[in-house]
C-alpha positions as CSV (number, residue, x, y, z in Angstrom):
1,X,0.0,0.0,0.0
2,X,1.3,3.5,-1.0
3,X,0.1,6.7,0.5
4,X,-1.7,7.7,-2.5
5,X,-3.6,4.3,-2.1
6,X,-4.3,4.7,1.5
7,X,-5.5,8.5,0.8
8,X,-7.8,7.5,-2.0
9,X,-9.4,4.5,0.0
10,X,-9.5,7.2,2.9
11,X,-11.3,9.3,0.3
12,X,-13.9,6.7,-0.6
13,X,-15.2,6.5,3.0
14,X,-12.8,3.7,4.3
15,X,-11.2,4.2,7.7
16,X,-7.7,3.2,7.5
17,X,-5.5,3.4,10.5
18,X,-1.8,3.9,10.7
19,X,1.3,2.0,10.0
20,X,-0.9,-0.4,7.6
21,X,-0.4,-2.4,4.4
22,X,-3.2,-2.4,2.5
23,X,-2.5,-4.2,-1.2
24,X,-3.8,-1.8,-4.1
25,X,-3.5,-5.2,-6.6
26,X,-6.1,-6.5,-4.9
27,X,-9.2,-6.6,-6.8
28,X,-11.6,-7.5,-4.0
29,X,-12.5,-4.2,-2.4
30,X,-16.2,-3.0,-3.4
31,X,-17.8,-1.2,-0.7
32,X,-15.2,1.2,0.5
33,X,-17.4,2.9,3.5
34,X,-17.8,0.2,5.6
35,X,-14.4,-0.6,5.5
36,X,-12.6,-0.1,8.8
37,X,-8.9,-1.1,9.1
38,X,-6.6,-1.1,12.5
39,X,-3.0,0.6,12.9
40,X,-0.7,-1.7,11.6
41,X,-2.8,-4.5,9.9
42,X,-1.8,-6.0,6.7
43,X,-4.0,-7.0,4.0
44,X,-2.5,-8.5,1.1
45,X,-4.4,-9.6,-2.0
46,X,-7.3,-10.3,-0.2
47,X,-11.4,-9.8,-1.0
48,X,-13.3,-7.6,1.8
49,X,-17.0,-8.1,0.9
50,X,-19.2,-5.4,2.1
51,X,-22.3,-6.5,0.3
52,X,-24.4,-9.4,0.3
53,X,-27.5,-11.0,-1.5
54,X,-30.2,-12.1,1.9
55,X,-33.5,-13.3,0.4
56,X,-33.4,-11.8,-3.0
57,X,-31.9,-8.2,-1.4
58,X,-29.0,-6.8,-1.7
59,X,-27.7,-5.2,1.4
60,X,-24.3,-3.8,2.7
61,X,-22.8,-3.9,5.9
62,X,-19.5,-2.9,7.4
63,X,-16.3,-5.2,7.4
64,X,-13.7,-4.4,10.8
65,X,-9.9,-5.5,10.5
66,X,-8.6,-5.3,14.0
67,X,-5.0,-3.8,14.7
68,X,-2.0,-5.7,14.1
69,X,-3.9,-8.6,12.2
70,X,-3.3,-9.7,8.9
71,X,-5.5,-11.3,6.0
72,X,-3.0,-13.3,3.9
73,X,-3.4,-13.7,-0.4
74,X,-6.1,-15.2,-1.2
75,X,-8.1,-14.9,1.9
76,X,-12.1,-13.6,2.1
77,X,-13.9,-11.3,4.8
78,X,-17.5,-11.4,4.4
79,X,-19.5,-9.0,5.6
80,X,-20.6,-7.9,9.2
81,X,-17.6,-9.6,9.9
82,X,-14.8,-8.7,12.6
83,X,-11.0,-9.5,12.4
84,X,-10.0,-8.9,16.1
85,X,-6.5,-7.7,17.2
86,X,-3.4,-9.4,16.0
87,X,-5.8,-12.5,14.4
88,X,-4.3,-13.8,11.2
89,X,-6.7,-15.3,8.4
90,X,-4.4,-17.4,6.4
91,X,-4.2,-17.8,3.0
92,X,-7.4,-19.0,0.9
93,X,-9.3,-18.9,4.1
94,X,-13.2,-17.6,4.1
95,X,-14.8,-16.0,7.0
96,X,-18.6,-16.8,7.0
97,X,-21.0,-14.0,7.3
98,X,-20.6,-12.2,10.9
99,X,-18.3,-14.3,11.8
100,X,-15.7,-13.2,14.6
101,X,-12.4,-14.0,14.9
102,X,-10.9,-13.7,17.9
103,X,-7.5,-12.3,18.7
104,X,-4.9,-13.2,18.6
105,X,-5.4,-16.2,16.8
106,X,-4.7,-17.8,13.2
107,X,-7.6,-19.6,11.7
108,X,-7.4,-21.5,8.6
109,X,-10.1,-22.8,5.8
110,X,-13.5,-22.5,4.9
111,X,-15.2,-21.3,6.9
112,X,-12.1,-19.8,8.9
113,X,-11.7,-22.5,12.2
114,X,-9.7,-21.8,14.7
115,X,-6.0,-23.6,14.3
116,X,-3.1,-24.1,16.1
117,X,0.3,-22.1,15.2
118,X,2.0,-25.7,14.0
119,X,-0.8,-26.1,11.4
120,X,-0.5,-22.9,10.5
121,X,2.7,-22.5,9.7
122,X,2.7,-26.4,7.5
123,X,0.0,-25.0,5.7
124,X,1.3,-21.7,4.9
125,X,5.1,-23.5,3.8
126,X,2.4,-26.5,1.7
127,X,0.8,-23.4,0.0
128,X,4.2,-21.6,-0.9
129,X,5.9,-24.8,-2.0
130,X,2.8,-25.2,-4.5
131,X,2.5,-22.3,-6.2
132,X,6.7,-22.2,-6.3
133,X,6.2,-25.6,-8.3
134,X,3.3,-24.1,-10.5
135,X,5.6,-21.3,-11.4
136,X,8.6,-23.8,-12.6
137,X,6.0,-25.4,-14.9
138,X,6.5,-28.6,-12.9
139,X,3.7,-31.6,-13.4
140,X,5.2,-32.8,-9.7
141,X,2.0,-33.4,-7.4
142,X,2.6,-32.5,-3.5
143,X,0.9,-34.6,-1.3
């Protein structure tokens, strides 16, 4: 995240605090003004999903990333939902609508379950060492 980035989500109605990474690649951000971002969180290529479709309506809602916590690539915050302080959502993990995750904590999958730091950690290497093979072109399979 640049400043420029940070001052045009700041513009949008988004409430960005400071010392925070915020990815401009990411192509997940829709609903700027319910966004609502802690001092010092990161969020890489994430999607924050302040909308939602409930019985044929659509309807927006706001989307809290707590201080110090960090959505990973890859990684989805639905709506109404809360990231506490220093949580981590790892990568390719889903929260479910107004879900809350509490901190600090990592939580893993789909939904976003609670998971110890060992897990984390072998599914954050099984993740890099995947998409490092992809890149090579190889055909090898990790199991």
């Amino acid at each position: 995240g640049t400043i420029a980035f940070h001052a045009w989500l700041r513009a949008m109605g988004s409430v960005i605090g400071r010392d925070c990474f915020v990815a401009p690649q990411a192509g997940g951000y829709a609903e700027f003004d319910g966004m609502k971002i802690g001092n010092g969180a990161v969020v890489l290529t994430a999607n924050i999903h302040g909308h939602f479709v409930d019985h044929g309506h659509l309807q927006f809602a706001p989307v809290f990333v707590g201080a110090r916590s960090r959505i990973n690539a890859g990684a989805t915050v639905m709506p109404f939902s809360k990231v506490g302080d220093d949580a981590s959502l790892r990568v390719g993990a889903c929260t479910i609508k107004g879900q809350e995750l509490e901190e600090p904590a990592c939580y893993l999958g789909k939904p976003a379950t609670l998971c110890d730091a060992v897990a984390c950690e072998v599914a954050v290497a099984s993740h890099i060492c995947r998409h490092t093979l992809l890149r090579l072109g190889s055909d090898t399979m990790l199991l």
